[in-house]
PDB file of N, H, CA, C and O in Angstrom:
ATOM      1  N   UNK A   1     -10.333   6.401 -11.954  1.00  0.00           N
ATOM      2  CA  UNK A   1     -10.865   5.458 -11.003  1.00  0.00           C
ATOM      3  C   UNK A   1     -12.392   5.432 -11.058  1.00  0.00           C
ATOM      4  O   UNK A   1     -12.923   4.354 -10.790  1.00  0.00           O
ATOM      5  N   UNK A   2     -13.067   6.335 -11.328  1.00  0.00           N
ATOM      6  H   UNK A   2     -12.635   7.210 -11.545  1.00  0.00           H
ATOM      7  CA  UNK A   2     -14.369   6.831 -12.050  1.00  0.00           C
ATOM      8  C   UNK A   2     -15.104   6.093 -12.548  1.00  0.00           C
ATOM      9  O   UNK A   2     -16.183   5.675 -12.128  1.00  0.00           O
ATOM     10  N   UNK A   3     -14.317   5.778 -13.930  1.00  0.00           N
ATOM     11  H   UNK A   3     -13.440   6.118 -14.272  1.00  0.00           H
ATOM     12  CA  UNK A   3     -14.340   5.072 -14.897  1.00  0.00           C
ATOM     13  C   UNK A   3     -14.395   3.801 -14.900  1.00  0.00           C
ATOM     14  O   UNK A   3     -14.968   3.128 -15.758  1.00  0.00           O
ATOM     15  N   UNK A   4     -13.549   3.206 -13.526  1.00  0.00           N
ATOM     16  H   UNK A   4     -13.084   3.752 -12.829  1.00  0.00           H
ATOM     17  CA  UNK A   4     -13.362   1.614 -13.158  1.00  0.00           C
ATOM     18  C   UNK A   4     -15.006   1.477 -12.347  1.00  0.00           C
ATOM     19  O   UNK A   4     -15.824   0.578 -12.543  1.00  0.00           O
ATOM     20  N   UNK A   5     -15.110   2.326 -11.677  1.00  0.00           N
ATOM     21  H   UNK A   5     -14.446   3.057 -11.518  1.00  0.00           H
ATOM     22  CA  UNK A   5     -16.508   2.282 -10.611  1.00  0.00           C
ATOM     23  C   UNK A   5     -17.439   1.706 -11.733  1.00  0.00           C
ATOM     24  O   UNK A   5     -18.130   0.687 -11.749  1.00  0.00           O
ATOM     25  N   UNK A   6     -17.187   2.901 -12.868  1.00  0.00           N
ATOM     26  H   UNK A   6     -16.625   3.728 -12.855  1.00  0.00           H
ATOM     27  CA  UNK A   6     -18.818   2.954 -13.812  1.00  0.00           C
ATOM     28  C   UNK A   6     -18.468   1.742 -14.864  1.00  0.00           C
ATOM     29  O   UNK A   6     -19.427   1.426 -15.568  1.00  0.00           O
ATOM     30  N   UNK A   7     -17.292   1.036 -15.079  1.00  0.00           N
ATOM     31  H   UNK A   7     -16.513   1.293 -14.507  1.00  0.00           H
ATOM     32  CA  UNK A   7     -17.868  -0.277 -15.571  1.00  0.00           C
ATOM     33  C   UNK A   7     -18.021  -0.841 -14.590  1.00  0.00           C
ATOM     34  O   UNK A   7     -19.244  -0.977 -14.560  1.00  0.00           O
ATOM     35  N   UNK A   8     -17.540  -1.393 -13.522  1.00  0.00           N
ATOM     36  H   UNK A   8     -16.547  -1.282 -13.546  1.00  0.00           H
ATOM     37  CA  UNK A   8     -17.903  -2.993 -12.645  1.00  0.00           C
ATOM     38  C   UNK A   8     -19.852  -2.532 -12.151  1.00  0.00           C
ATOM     39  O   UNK A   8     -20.587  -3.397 -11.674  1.00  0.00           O
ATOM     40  N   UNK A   9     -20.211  -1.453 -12.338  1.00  0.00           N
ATOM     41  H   UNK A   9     -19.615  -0.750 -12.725  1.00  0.00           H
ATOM     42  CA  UNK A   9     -21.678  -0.882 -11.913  1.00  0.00           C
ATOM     43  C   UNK A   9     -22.267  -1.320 -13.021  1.00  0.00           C
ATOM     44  O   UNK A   9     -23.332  -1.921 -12.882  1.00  0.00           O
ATOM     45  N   UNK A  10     -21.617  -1.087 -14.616  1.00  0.00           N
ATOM     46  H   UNK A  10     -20.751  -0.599 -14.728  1.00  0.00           H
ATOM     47  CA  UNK A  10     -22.527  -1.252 -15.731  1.00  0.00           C
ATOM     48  C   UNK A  10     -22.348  -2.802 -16.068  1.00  0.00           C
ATOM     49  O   UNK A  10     -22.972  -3.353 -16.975  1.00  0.00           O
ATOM     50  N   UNK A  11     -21.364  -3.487 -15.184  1.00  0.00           N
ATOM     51  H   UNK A  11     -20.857  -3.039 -14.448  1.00  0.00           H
ATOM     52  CA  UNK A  11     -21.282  -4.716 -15.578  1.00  0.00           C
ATOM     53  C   UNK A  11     -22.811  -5.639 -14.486  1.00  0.00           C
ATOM     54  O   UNK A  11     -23.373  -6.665 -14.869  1.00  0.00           O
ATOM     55  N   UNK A  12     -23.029  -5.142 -13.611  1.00  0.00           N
ATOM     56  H   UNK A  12     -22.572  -4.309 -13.300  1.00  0.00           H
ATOM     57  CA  UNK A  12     -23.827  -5.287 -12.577  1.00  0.00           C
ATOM     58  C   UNK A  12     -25.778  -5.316 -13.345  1.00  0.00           C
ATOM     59  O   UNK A  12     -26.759  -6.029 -13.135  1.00  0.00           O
ATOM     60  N   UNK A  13     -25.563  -4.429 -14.015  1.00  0.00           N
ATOM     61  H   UNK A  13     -24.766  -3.849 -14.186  1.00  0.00           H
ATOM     62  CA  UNK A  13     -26.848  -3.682 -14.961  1.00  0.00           C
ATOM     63  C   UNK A  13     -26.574  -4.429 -16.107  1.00  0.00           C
ATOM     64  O   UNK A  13     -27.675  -4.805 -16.507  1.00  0.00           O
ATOM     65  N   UNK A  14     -25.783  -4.811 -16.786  1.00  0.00           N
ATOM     66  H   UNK A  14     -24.888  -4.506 -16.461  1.00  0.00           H
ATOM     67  CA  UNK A  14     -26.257  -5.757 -17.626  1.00  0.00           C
ATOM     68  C   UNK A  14     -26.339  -7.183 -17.439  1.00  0.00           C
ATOM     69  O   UNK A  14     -26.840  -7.840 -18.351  1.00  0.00           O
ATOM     70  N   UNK A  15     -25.863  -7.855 -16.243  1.00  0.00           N
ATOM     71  H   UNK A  15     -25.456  -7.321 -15.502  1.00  0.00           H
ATOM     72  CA  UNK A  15     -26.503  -8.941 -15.739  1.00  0.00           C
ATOM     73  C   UNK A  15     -27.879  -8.954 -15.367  1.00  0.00           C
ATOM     74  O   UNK A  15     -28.686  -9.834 -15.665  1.00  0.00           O
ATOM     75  N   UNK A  16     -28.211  -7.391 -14.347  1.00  0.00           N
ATOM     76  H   UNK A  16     -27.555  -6.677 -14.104  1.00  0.00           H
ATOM     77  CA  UNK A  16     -29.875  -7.888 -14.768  1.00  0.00           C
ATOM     78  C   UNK A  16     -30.816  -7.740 -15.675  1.00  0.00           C
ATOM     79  O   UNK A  16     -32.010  -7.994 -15.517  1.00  0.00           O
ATOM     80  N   UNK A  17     -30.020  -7.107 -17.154  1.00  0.00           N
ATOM     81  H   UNK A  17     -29.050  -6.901 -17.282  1.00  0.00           H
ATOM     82  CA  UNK A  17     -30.954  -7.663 -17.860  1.00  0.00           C
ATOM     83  C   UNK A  17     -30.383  -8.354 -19.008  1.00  0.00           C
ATOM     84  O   UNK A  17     -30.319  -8.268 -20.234  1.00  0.00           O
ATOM     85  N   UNK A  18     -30.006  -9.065 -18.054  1.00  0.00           N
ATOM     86  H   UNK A  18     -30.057  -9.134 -17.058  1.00  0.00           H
ATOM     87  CA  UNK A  18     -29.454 -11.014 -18.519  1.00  0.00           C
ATOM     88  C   UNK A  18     -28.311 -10.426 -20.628  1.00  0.00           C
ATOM     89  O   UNK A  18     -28.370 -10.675 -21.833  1.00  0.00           O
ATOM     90  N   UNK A  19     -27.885  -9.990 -20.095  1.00  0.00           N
ATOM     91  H   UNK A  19     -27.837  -9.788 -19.117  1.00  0.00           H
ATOM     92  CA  UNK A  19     -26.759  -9.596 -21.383  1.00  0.00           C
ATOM     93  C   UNK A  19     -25.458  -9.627 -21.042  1.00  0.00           C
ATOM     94  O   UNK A  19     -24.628  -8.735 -20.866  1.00  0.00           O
ATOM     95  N   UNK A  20     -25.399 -11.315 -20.951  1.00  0.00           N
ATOM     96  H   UNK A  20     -26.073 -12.040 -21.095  1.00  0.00           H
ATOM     97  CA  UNK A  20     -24.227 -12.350 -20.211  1.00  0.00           C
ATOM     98  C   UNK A  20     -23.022 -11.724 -21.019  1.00  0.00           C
ATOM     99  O   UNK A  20     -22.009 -11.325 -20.444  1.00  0.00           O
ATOM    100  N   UNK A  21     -23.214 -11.656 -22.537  1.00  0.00           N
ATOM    101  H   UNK A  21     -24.037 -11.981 -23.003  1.00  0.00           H
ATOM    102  CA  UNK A  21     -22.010 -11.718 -23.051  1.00  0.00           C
ATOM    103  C   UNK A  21     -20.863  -9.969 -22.837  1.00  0.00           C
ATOM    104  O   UNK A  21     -19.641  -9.828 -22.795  1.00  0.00           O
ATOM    105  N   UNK A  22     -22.029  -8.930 -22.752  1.00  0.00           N
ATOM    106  H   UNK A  22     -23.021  -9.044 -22.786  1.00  0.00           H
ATOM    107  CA  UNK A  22     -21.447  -7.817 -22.559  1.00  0.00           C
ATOM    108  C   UNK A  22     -21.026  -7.813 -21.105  1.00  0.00           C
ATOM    109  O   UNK A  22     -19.899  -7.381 -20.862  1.00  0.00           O
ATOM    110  N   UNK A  23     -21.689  -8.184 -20.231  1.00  0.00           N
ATOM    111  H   UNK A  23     -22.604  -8.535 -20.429  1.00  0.00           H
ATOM    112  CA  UNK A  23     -21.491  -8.216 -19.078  1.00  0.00           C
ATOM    113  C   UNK A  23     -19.681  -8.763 -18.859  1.00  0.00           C
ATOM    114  O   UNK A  23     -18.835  -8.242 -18.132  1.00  0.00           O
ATOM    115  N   UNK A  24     -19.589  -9.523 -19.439  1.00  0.00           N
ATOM    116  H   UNK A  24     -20.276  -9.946 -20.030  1.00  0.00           H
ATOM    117  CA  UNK A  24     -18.299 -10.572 -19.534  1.00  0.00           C
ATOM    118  C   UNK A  24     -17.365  -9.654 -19.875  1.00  0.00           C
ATOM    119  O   UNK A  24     -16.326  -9.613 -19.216  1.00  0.00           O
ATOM    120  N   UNK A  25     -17.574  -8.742 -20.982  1.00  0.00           N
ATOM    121  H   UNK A  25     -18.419  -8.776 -21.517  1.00  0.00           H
ATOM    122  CA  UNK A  25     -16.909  -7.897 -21.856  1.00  0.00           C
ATOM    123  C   UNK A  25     -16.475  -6.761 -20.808  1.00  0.00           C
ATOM    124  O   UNK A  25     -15.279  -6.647 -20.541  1.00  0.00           O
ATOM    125  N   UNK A  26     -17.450  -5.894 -20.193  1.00  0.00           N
ATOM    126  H   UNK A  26     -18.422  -5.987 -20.410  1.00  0.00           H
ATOM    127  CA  UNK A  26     -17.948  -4.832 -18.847  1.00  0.00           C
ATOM    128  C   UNK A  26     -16.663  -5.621 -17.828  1.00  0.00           C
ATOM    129  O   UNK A  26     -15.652  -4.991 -17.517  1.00  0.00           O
ATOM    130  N   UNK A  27     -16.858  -6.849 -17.453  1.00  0.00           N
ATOM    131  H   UNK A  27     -17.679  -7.361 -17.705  1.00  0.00           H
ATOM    132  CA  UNK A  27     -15.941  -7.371 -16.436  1.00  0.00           C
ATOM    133  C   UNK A  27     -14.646  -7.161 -16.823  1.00  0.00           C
ATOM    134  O   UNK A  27     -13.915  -6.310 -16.316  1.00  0.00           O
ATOM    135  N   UNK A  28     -14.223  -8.179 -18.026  1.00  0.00           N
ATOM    136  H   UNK A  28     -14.817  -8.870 -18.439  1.00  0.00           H
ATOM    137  CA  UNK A  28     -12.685  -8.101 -18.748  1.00  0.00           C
ATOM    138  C   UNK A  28     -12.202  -6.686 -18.255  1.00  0.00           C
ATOM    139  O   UNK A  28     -11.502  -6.412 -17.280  1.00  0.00           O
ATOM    140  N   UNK A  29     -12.730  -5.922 -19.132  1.00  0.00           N
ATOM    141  H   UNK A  29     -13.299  -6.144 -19.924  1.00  0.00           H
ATOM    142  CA  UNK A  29     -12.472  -4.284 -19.333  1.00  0.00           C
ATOM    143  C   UNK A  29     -11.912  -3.837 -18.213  1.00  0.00           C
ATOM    144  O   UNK A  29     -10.700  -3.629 -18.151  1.00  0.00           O
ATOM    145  N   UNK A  30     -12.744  -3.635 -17.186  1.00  0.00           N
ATOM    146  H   UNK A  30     -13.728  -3.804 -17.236  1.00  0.00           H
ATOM    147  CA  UNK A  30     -12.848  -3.282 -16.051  1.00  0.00           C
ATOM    148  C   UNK A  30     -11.964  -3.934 -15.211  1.00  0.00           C
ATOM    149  O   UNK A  30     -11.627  -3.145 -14.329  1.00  0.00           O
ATOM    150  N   UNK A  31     -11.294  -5.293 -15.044  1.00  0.00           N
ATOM    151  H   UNK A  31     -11.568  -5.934 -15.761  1.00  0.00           H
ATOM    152  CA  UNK A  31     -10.321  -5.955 -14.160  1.00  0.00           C
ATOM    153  C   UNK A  31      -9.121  -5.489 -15.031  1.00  0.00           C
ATOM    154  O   UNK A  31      -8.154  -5.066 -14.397  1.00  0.00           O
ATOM    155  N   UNK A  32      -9.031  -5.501 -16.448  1.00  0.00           N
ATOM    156  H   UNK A  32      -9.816  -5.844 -16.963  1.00  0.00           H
ATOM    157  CA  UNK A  32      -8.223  -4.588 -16.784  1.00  0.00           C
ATOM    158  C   UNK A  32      -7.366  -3.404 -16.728  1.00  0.00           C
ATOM    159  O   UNK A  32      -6.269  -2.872 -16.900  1.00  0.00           O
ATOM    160  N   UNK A  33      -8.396  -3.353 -16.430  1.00  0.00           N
ATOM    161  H   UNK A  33      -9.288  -3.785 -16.291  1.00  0.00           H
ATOM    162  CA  UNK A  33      -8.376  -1.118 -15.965  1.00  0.00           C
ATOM    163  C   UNK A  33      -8.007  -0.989 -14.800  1.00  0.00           C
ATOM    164  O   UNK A  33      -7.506   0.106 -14.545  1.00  0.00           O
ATOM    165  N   UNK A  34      -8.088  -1.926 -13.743  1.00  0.00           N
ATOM    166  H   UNK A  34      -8.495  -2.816 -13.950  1.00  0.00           H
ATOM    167  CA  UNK A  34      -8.039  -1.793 -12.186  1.00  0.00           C
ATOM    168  C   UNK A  34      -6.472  -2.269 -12.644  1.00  0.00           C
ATOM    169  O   UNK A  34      -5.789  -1.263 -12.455  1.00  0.00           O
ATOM    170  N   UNK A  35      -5.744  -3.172 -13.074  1.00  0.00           N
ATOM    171  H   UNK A  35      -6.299  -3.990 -13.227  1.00  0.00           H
ATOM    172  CA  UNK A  35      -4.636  -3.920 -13.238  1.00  0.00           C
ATOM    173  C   UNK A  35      -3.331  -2.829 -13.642  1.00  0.00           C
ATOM    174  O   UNK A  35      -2.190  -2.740 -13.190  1.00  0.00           O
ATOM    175  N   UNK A  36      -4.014  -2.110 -14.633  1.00  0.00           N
ATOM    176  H   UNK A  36      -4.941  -2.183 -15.000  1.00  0.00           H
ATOM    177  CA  UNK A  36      -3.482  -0.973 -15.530  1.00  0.00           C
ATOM    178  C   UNK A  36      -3.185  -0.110 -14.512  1.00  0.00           C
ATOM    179  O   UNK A  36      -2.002  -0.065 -14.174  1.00  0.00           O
ATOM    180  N   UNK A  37      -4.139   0.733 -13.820  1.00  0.00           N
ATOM    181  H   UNK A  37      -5.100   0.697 -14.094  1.00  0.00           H
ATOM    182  CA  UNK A  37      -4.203   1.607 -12.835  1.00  0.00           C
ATOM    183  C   UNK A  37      -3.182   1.145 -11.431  1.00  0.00           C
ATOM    184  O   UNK A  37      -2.661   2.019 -10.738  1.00  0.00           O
ATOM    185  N   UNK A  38      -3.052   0.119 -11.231  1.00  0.00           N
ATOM    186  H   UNK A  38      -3.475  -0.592 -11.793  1.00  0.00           H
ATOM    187  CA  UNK A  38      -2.542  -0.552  -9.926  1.00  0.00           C
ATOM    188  C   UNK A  38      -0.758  -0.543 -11.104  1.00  0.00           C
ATOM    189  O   UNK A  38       0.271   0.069 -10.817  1.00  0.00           O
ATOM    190  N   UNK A  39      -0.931  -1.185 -12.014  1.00  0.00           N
ATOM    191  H   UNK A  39      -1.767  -1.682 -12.248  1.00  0.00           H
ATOM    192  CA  UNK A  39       0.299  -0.791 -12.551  1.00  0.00           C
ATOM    193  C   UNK A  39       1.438   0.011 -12.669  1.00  0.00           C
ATOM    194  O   UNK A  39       2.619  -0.084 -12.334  1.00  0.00           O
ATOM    195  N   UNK A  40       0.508   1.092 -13.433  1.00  0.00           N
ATOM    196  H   UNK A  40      -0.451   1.169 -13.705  1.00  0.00           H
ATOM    197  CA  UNK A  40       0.711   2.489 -13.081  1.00  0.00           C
ATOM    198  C   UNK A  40       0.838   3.334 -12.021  1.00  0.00           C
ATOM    199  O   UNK A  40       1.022   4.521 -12.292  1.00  0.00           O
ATOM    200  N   UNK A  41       0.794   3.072 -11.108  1.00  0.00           N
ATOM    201  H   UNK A  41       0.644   2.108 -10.888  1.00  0.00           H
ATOM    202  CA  UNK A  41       0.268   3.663 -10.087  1.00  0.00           C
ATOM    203  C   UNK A  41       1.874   3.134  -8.799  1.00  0.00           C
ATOM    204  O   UNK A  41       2.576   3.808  -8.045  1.00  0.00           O
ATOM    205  N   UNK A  42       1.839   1.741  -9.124  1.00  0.00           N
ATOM    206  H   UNK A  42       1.269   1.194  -9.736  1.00  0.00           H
ATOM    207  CA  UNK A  42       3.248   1.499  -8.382  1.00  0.00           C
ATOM    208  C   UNK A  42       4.702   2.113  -8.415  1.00  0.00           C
ATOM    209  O   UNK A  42       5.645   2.233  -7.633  1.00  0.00           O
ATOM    210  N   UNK A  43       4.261   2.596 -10.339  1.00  0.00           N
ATOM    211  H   UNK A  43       3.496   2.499 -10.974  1.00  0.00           H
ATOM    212  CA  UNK A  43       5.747   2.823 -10.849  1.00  0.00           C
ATOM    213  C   UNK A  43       5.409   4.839 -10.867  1.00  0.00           C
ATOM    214  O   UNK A  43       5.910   5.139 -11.951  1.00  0.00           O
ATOM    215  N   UNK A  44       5.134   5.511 -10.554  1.00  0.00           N
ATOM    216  H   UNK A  44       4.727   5.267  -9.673  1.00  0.00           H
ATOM    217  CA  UNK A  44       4.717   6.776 -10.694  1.00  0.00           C
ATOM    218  C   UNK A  44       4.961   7.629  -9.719  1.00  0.00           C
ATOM    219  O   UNK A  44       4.809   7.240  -8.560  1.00  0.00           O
ATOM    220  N   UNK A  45       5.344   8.828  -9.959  1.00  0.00           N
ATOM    221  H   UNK A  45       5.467   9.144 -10.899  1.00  0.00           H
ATOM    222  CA  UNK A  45       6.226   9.350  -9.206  1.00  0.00           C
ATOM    223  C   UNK A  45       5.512   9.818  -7.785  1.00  0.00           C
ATOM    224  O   UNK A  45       6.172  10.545  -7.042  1.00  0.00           O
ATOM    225  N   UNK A  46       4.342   9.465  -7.440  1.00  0.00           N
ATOM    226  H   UNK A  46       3.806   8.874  -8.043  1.00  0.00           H
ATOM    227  CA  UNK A  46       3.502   9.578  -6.250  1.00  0.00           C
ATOM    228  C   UNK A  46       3.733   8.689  -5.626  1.00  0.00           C
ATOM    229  O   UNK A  46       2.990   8.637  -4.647  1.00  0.00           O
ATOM    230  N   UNK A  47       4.744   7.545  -5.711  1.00  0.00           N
ATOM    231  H   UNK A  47       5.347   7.587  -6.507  1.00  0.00           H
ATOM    232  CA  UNK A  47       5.331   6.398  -4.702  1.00  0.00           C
ATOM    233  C   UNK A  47       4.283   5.943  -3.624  1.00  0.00           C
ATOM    234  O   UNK A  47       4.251   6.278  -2.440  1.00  0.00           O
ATOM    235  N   UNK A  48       3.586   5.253  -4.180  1.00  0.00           N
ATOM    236  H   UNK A  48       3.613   4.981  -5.142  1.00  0.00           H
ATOM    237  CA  UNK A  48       2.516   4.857  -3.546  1.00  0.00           C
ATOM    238  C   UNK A  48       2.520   3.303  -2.973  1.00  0.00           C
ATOM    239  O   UNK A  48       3.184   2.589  -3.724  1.00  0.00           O
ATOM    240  N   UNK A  49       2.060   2.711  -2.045  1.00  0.00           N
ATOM    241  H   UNK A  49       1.521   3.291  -1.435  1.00  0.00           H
ATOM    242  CA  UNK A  49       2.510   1.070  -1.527  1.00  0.00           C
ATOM    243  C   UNK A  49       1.487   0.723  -2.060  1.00  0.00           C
ATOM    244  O   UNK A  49       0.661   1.618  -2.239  1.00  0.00           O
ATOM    245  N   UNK A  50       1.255  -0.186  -2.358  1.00  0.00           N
ATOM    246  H   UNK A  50       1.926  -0.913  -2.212  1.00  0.00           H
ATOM    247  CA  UNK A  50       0.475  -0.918  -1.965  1.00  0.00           C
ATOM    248  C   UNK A  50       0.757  -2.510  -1.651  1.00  0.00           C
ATOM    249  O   UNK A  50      -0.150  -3.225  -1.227  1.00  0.00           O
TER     250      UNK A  50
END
């Protein structure tokens, strides 16, 4: 979850210094990872709601 923080932060830092296309890349990744994690996380034996 760490890991999700420190891209959507590094996606934040490379918008200001205007590096649209990684930034884009930083986002993908990162809504990814949250998707993955929320995935995972439904089906796992810590039975979690959300």
């Amino acid at each position: 979850m760490a890991v999700i923080f420190l891209l959507y932060s590094a996606c934040f830092v490379l918008l200001f210094f205007r590096r649209r296309k990684a930034a884009y890349v930083a986002l993908l990744i990162s809504t990814l990872a949250s998707i993955a994690m929320f995935a995972y996380h439904t089906d796992s034996a810590l039975e979690l709601n959300f």
